[in-house]
PDB file of N, CA, C and O in Angstrom, chain B, residues numbered from 101:
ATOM      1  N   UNK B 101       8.217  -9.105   5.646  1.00  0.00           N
ATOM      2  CA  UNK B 101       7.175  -9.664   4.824  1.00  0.00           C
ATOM      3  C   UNK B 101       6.973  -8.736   3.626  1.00  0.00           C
ATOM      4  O   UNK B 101       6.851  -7.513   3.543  1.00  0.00           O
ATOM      5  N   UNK B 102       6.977  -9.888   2.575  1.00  0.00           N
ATOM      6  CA  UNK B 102       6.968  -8.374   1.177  1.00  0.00           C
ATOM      7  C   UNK B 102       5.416  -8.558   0.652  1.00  0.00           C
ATOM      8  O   UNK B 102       4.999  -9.467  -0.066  1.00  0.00           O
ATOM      9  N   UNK B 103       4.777  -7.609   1.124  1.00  0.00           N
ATOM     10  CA  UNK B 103       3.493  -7.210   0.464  1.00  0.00           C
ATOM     11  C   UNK B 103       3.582  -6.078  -0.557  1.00  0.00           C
ATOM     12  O   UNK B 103       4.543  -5.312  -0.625  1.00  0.00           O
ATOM     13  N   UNK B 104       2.437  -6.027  -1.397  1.00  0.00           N
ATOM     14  CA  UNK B 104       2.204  -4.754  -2.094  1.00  0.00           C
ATOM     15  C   UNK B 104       1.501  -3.610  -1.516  1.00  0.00           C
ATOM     16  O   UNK B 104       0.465  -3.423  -0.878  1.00  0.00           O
ATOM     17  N   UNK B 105       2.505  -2.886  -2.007  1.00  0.00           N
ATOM     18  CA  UNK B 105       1.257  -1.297  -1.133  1.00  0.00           C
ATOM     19  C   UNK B 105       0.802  -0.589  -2.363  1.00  0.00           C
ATOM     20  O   UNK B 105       1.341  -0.954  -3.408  1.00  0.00           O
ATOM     21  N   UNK B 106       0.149   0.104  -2.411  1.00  0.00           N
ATOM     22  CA  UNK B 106      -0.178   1.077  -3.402  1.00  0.00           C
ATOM     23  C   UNK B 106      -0.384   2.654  -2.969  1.00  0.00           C
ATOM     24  O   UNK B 106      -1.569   2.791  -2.666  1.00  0.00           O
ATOM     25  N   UNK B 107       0.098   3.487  -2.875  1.00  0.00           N
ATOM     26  CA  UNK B 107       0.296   4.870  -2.175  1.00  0.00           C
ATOM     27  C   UNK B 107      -0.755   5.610  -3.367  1.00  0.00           C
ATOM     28  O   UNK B 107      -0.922   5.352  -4.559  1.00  0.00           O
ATOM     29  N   UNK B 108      -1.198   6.357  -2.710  1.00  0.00           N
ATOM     30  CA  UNK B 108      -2.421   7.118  -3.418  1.00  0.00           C
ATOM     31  C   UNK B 108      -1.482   8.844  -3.714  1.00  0.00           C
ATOM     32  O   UNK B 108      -1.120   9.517  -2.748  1.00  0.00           O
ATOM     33  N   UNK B 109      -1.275   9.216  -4.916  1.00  0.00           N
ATOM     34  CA  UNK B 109      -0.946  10.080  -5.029  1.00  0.00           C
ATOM     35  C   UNK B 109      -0.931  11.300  -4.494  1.00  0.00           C
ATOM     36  O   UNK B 109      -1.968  11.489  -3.858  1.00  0.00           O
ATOM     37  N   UNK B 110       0.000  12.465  -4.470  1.00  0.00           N
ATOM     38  CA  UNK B 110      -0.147  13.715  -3.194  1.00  0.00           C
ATOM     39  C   UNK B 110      -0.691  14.435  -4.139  1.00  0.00           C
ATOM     40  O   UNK B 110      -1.624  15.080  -3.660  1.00  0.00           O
ATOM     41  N   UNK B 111      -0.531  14.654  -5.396  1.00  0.00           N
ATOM     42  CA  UNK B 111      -1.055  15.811  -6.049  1.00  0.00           C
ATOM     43  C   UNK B 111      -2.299  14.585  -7.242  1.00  0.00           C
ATOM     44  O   UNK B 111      -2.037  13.450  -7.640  1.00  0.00           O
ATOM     45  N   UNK B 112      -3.435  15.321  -7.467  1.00  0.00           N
ATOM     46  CA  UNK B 112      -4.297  15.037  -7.967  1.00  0.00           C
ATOM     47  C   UNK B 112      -4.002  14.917  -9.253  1.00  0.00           C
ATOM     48  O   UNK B 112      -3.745  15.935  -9.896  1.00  0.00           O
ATOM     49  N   UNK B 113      -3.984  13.532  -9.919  1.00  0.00           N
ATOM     50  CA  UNK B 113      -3.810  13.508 -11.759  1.00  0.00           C
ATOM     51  C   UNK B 113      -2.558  12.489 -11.837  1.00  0.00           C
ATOM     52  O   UNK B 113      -2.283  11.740 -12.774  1.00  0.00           O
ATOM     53  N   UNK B 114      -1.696  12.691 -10.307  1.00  0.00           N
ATOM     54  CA  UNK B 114      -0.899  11.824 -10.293  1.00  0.00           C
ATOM     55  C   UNK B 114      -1.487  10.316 -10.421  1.00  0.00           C
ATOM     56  O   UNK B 114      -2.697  10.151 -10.266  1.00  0.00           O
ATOM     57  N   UNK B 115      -0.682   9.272 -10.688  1.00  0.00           N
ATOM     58  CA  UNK B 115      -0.860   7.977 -11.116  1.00  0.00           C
ATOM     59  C   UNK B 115      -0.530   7.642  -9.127  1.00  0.00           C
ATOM     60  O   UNK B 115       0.207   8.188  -8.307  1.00  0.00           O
ATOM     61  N   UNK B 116      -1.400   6.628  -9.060  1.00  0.00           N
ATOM     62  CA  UNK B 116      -0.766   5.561  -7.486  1.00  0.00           C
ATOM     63  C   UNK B 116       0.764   5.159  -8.111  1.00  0.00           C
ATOM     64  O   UNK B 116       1.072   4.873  -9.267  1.00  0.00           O
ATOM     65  N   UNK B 117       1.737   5.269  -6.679  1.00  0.00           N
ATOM     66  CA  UNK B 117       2.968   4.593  -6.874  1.00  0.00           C
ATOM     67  C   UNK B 117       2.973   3.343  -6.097  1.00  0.00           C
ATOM     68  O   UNK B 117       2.746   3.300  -4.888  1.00  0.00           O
ATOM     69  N   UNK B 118       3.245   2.307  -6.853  1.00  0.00           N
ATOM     70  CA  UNK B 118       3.429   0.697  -5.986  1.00  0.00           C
ATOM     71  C   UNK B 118       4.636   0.743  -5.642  1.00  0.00           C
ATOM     72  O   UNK B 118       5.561   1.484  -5.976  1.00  0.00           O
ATOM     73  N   UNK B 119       4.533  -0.368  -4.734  1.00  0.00           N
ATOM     74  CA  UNK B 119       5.520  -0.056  -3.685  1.00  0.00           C
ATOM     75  C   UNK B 119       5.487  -1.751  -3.263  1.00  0.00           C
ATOM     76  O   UNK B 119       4.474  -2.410  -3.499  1.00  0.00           O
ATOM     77  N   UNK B 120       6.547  -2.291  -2.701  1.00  0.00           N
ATOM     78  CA  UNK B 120       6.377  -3.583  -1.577  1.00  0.00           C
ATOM     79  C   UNK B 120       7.057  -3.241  -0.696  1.00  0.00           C
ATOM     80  O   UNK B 120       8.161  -2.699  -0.738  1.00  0.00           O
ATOM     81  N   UNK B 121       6.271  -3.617   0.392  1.00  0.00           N
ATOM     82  CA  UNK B 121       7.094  -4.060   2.041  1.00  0.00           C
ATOM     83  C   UNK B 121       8.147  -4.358   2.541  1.00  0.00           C
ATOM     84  O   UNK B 121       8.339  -5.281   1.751  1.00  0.00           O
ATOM     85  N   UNK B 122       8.731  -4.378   2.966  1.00  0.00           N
ATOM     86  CA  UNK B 122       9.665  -5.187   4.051  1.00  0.00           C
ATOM     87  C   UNK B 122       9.341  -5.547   5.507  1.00  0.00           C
ATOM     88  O   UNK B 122       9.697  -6.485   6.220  1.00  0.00           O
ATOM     89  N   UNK B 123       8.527  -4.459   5.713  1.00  0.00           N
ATOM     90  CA  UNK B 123       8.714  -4.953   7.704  1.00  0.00           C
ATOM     91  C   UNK B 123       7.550  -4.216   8.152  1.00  0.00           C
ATOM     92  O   UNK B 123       7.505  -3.071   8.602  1.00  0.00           O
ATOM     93  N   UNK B 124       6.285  -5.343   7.892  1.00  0.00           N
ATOM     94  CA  UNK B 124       4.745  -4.670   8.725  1.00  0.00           C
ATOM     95  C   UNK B 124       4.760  -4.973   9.842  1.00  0.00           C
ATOM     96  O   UNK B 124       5.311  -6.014  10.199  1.00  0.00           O
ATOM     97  N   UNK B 125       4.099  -4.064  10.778  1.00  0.00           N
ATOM     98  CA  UNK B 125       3.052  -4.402  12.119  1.00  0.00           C
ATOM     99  C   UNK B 125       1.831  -3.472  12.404  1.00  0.00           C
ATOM    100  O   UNK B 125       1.704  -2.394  11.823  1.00  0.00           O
ATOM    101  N   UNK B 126       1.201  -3.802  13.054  1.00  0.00           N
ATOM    102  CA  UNK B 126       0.295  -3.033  12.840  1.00  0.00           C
ATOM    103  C   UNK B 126       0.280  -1.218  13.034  1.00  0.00           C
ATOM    104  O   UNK B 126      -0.367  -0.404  12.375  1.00  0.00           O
ATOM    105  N   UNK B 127       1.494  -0.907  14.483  1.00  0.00           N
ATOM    106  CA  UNK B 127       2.445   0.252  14.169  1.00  0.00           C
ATOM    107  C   UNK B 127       2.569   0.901  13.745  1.00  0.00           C
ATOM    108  O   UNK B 127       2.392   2.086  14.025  1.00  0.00           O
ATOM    109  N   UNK B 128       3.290  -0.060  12.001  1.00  0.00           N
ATOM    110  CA  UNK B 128       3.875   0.800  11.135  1.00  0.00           C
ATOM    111  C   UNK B 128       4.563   0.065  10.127  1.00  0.00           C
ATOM    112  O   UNK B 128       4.738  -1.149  10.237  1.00  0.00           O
ATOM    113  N   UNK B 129       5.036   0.847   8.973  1.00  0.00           N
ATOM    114  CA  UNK B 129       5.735  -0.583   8.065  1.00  0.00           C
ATOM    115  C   UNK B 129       6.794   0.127   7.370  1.00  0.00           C
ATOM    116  O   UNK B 129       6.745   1.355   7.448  1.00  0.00           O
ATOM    117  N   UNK B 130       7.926  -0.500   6.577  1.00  0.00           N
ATOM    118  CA  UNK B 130       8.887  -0.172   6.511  1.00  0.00           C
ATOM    119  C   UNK B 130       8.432  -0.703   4.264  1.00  0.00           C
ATOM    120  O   UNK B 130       8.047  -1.753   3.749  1.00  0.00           O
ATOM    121  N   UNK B 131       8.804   0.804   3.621  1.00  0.00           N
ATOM    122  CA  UNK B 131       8.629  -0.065   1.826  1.00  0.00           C
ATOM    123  C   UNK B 131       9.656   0.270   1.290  1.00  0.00           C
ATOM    124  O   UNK B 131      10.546   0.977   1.763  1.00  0.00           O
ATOM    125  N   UNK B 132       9.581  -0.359  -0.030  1.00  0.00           N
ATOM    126  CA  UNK B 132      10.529   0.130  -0.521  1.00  0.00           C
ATOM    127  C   UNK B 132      10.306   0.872  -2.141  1.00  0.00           C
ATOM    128  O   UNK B 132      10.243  -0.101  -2.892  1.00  0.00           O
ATOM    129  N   UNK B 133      10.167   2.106  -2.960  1.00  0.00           N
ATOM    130  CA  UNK B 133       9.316   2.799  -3.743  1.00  0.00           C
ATOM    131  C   UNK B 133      10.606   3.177  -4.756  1.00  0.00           C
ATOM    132  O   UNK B 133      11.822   3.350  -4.669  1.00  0.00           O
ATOM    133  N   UNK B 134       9.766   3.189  -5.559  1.00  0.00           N
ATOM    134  CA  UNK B 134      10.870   4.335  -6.950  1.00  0.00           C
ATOM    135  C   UNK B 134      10.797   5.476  -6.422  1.00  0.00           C
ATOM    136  O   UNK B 134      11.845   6.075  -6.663  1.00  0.00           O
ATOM    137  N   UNK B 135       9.942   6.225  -5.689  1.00  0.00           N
ATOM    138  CA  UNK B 135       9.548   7.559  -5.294  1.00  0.00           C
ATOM    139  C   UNK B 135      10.124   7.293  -4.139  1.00  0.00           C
ATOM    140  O   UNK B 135      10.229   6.179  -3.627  1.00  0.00           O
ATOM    141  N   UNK B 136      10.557   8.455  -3.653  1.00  0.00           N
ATOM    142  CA  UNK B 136      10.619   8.634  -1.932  1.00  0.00           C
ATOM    143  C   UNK B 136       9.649  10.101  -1.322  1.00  0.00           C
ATOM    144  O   UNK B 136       9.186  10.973  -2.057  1.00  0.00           O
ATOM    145  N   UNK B 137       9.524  10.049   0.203  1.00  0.00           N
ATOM    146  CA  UNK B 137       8.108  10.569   0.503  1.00  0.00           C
ATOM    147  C   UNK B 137       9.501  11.266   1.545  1.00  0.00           C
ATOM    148  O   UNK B 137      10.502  10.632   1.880  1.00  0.00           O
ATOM    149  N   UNK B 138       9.075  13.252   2.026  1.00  0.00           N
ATOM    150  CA  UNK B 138       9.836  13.453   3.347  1.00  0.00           C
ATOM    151  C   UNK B 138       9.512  12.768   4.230  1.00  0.00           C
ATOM    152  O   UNK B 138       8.682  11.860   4.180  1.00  0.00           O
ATOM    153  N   UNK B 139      10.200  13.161   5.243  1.00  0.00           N
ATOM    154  CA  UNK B 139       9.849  12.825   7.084  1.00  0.00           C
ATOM    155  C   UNK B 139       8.793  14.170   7.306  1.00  0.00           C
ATOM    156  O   UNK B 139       8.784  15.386   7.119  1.00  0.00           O
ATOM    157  N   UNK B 140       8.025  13.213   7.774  1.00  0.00           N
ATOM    158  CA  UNK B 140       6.841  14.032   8.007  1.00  0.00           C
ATOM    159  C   UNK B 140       5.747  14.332   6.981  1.00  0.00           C
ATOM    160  O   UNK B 140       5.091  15.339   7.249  1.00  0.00           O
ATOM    161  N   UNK B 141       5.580  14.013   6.435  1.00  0.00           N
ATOM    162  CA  UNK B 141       4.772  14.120   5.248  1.00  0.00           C
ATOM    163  C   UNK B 141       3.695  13.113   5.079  1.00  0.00           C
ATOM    164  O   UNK B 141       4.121  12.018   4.713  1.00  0.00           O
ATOM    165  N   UNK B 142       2.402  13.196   5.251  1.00  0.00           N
ATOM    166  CA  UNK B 142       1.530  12.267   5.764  1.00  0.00           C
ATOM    167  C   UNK B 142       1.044  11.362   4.050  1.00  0.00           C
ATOM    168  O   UNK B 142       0.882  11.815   2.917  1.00  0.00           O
ATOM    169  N   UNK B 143       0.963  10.201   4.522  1.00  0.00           N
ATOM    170  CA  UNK B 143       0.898   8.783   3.216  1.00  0.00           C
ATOM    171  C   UNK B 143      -1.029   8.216   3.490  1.00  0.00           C
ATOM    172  O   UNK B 143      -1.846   8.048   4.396  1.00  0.00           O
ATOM    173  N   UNK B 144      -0.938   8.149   2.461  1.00  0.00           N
ATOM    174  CA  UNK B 144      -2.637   7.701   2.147  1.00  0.00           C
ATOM    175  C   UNK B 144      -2.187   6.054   1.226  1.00  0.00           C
ATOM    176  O   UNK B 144      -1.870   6.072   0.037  1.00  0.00           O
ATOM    177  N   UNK B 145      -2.238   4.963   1.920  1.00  0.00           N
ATOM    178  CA  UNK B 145      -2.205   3.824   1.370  1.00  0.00           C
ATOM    179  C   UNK B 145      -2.803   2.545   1.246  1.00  0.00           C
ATOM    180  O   UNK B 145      -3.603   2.374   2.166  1.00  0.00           O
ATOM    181  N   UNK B 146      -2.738   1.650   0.530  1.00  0.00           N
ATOM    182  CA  UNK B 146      -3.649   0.354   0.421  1.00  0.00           C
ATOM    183  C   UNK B 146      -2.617  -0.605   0.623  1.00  0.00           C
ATOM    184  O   UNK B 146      -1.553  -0.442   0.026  1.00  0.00           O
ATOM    185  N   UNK B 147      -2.769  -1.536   1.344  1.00  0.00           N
ATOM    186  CA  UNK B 147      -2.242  -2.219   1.886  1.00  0.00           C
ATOM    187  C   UNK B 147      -2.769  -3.804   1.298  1.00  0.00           C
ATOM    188  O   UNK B 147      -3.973  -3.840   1.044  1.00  0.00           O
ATOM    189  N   UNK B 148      -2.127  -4.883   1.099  1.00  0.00           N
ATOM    190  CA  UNK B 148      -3.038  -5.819   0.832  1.00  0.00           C
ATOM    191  C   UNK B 148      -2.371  -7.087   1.554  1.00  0.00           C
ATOM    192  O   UNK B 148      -1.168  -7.340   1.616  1.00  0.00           O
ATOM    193  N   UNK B 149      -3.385  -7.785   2.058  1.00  0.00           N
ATOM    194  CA  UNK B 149      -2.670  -9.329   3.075  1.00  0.00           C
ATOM    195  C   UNK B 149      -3.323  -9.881   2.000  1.00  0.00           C
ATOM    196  O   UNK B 149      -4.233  -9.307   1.402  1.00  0.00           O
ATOM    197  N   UNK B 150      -2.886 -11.002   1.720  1.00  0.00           N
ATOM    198  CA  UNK B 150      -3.217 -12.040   0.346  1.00  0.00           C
ATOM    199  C   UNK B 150      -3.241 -13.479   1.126  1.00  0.00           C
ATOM    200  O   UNK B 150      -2.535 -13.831   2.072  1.00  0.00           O
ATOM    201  N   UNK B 151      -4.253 -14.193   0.451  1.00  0.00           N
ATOM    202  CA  UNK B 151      -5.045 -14.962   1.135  1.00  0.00           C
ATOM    203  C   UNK B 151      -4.123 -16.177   1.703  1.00  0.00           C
ATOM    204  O   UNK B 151      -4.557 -17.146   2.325  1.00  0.00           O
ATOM    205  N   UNK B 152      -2.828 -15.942   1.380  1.00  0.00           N
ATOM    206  CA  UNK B 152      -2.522 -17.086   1.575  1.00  0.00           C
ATOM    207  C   UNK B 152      -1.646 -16.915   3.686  1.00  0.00           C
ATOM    208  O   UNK B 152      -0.884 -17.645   4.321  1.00  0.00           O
ATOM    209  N   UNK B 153      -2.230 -15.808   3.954  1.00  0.00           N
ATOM    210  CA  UNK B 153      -2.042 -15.233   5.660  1.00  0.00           C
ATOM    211  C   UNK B 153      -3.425 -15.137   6.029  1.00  0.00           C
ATOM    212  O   UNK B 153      -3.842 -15.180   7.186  1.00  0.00           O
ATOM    213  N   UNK B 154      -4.035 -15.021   5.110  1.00  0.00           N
ATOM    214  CA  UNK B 154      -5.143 -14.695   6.076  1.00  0.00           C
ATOM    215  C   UNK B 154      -6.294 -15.961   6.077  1.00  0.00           C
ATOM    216  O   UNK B 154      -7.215 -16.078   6.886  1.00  0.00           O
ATOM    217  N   UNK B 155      -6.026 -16.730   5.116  1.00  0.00           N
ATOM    218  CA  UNK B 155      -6.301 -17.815   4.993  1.00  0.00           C
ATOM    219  C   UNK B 155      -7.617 -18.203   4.663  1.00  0.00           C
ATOM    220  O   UNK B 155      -8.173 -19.264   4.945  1.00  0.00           O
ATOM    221  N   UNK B 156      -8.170 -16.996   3.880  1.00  0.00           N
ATOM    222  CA  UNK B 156      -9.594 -16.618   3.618  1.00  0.00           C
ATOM    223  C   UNK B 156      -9.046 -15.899   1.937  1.00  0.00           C
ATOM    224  O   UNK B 156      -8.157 -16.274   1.173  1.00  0.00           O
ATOM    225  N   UNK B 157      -9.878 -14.927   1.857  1.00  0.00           N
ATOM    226  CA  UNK B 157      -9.606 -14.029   0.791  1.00  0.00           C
ATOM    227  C   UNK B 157      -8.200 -12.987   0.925  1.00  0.00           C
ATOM    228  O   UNK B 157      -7.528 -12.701   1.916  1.00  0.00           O
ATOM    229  N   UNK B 158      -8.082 -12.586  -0.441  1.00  0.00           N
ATOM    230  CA  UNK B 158      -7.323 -10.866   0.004  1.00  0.00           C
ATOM    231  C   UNK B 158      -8.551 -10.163   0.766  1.00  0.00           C
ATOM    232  O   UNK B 158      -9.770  -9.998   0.808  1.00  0.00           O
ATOM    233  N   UNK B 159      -7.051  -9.815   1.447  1.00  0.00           N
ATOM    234  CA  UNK B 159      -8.034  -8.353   2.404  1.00  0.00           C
ATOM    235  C   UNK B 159      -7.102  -6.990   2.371  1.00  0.00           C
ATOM    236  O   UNK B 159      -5.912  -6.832   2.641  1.00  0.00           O
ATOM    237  N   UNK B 160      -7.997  -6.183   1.987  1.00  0.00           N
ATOM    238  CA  UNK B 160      -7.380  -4.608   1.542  1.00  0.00           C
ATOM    239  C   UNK B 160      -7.650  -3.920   2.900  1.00  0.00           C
ATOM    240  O   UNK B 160      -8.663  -3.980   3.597  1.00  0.00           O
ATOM    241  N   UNK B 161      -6.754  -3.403   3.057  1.00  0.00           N
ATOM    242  CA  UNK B 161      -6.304  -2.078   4.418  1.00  0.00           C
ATOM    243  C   UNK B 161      -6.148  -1.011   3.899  1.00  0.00           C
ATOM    244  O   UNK B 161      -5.070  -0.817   3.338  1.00  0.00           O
ATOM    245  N   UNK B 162      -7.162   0.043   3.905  1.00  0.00           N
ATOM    246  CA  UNK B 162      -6.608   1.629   4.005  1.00  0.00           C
ATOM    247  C   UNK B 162      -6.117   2.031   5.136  1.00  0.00           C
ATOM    248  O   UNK B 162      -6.643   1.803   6.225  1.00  0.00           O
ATOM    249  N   UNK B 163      -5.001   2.700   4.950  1.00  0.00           N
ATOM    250  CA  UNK B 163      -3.970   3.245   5.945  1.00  0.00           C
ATOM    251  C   UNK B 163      -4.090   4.887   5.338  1.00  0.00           C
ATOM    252  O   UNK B 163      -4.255   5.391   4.227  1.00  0.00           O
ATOM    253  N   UNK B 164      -3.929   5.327   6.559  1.00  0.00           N
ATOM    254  CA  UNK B 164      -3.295   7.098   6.962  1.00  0.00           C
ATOM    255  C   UNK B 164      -1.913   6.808   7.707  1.00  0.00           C
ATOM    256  O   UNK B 164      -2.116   6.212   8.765  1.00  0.00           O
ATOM    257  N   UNK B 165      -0.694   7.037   7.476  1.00  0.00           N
ATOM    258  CA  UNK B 165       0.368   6.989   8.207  1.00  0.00           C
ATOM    259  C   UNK B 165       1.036   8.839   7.910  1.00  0.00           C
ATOM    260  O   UNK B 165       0.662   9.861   7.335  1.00  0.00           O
ATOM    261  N   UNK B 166       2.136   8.389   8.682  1.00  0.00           N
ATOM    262  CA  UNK B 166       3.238   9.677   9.006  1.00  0.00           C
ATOM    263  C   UNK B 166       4.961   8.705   8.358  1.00  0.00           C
ATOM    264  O   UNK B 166       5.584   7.693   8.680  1.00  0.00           O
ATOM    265  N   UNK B 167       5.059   9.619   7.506  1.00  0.00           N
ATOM    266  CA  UNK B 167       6.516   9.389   7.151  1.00  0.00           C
ATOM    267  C   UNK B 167       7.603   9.524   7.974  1.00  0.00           C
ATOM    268  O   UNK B 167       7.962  10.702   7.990  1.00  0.00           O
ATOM    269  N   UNK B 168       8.525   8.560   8.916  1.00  0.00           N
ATOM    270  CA  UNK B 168       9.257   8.565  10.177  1.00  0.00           C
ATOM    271  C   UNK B 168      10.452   8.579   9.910  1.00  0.00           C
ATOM    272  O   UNK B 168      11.248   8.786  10.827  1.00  0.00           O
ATOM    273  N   UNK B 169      10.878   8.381   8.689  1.00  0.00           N
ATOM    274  CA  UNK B 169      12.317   8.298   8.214  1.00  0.00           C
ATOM    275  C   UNK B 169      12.462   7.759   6.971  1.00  0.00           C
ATOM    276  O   UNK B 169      11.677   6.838   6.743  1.00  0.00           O
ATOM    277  N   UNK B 170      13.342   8.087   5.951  1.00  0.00           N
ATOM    278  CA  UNK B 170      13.507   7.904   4.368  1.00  0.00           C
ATOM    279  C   UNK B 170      15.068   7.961   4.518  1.00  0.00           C
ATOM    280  O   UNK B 170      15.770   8.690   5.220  1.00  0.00           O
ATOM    281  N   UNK B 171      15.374   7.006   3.675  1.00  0.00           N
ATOM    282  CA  UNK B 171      17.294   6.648   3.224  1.00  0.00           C
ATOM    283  C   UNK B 171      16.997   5.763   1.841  1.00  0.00           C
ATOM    284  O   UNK B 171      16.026   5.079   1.518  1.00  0.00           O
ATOM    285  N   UNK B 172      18.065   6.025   1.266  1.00  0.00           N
ATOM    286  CA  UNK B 172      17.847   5.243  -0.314  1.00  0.00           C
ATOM    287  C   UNK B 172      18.634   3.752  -0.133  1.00  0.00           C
ATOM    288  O   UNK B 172      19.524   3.585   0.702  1.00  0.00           O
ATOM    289  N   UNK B 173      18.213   2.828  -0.944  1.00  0.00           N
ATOM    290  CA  UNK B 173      18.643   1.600  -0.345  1.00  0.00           C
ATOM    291  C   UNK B 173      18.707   1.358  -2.229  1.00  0.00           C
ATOM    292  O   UNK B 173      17.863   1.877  -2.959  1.00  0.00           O
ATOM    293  N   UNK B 174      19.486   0.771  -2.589  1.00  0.00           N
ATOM    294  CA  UNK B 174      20.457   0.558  -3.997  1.00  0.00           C
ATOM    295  C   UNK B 174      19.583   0.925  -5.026  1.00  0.00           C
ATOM    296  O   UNK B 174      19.078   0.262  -5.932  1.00  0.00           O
ATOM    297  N   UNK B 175      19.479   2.386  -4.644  1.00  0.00           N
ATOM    298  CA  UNK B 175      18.882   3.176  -5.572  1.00  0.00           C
ATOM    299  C   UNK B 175      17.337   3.433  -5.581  1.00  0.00           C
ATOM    300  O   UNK B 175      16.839   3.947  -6.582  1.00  0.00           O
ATOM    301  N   UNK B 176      16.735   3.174  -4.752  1.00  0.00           N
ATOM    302  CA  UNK B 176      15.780   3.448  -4.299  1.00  0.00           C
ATOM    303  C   UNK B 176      14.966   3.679  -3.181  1.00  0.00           C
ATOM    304  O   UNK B 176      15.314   2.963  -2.242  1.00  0.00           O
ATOM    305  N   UNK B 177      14.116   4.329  -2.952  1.00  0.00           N
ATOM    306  CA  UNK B 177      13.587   5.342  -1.615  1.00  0.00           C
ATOM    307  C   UNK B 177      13.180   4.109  -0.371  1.00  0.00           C
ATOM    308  O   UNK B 177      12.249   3.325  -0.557  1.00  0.00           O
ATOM    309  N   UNK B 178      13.675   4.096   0.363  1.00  0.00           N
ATOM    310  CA  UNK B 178      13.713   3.370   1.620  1.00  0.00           C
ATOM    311  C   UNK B 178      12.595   4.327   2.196  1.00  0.00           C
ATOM    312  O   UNK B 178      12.632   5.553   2.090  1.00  0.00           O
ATOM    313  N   UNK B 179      11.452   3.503   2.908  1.00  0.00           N
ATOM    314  CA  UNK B 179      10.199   4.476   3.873  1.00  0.00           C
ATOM    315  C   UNK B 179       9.548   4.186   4.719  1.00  0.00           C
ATOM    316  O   UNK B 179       8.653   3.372   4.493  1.00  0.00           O
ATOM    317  N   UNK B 180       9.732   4.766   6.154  1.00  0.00           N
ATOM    318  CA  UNK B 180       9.408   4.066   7.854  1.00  0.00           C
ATOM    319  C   UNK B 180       8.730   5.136   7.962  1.00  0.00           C
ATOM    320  O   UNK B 180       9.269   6.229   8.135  1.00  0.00           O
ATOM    321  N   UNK B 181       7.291   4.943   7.864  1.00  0.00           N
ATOM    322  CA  UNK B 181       5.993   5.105   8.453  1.00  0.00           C
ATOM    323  C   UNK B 181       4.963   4.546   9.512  1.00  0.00           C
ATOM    324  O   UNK B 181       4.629   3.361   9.519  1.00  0.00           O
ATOM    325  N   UNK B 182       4.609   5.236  10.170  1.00  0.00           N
ATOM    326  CA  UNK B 182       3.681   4.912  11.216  1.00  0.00           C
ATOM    327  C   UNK B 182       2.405   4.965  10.876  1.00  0.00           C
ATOM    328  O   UNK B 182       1.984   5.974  10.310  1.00  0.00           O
ATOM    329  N   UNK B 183       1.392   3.673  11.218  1.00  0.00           N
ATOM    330  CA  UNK B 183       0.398   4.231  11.193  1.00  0.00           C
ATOM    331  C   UNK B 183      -0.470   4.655  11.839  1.00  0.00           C
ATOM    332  O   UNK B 183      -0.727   4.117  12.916  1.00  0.00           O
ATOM    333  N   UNK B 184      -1.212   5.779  11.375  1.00  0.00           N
ATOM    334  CA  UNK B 184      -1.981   6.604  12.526  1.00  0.00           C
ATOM    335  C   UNK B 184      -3.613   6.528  12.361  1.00  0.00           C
ATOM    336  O   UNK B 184      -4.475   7.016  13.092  1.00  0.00           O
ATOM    337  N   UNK B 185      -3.754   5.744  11.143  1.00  0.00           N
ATOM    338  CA  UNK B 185      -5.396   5.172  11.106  1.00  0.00           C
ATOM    339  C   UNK B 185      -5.654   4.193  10.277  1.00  0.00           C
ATOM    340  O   UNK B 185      -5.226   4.437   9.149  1.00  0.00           O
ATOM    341  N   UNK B 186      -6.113   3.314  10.367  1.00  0.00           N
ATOM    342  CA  UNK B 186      -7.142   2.140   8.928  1.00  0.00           C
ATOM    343  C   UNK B 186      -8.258   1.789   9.123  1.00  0.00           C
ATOM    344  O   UNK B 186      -9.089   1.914  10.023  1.00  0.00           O
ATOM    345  N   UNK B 187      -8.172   1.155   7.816  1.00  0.00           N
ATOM    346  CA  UNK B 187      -9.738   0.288   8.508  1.00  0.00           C
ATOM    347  C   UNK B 187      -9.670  -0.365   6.865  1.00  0.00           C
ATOM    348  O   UNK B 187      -8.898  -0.002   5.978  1.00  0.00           O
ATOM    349  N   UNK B 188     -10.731  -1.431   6.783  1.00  0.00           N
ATOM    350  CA  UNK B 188     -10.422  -2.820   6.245  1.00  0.00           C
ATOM    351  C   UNK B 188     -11.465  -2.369   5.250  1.00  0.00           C
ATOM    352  O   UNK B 188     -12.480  -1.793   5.639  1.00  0.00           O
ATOM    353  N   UNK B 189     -11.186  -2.673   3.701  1.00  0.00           N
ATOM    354  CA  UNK B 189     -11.761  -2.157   2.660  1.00  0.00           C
ATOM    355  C   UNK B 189     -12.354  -3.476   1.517  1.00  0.00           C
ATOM    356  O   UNK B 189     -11.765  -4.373   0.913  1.00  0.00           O
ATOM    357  N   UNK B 190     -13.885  -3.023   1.606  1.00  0.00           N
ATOM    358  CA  UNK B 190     -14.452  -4.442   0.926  1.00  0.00           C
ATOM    359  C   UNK B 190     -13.553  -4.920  -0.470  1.00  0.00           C
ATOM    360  O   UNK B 190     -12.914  -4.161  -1.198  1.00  0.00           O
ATOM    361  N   UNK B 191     -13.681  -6.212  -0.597  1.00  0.00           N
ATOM    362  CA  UNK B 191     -13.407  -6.471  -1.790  1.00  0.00           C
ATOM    363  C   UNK B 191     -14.322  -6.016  -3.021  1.00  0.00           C
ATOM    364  O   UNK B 191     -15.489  -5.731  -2.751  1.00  0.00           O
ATOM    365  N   UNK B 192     -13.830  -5.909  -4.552  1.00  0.00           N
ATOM    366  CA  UNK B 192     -14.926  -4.945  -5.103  1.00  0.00           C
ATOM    367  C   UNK B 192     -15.428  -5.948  -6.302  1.00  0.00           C
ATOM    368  O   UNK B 192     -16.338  -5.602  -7.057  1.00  0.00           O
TER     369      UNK B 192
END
């Protein structure tokens, strides 16, 4: 499923890097980024289900995950993360 993510920068001043999906569950999800992140290196992200799944509004997910594995896929950063916390973020 290709959603948008938006990754919250590691160093402060940095810009968010967007990103889309390939393969959510609640788990963990698999993106695909201009940037790539190590293994192991913990991800601060926004997640968004768009109304047409949820069958209501967009609904925004903050995620805390763990970076589980990175490979480049035709030229760009392949990224299997787990997640290890969320919770559901008002619309603004």
């Amino acid at each position: 499923m290709a959603l948008p993510v938006k990754l919250r920068p590691e160093t402060p001043g940095d810009g968010d890097v967007v990103a889309r999906t390939r393969d959510v569950s609640f788990k963990g999800l698999y993106f695909l980024a201009d940037r790539g992140y190590e293994v192991g290196a913990k991800i601060d992200f926004l997640l968004t289900l768009p109304k047409e799944i949820t069958l209501a509004t967009d609904v925004n997910i903050r995620c805390l995950g763990l970076v589980v594995r990175r490979e480049t896929v035709n030229g760009r950063a392949g990224v299997a993360a787990r997640i290890e916390r969320y919770e559901f973020v008002p619309q603004e």
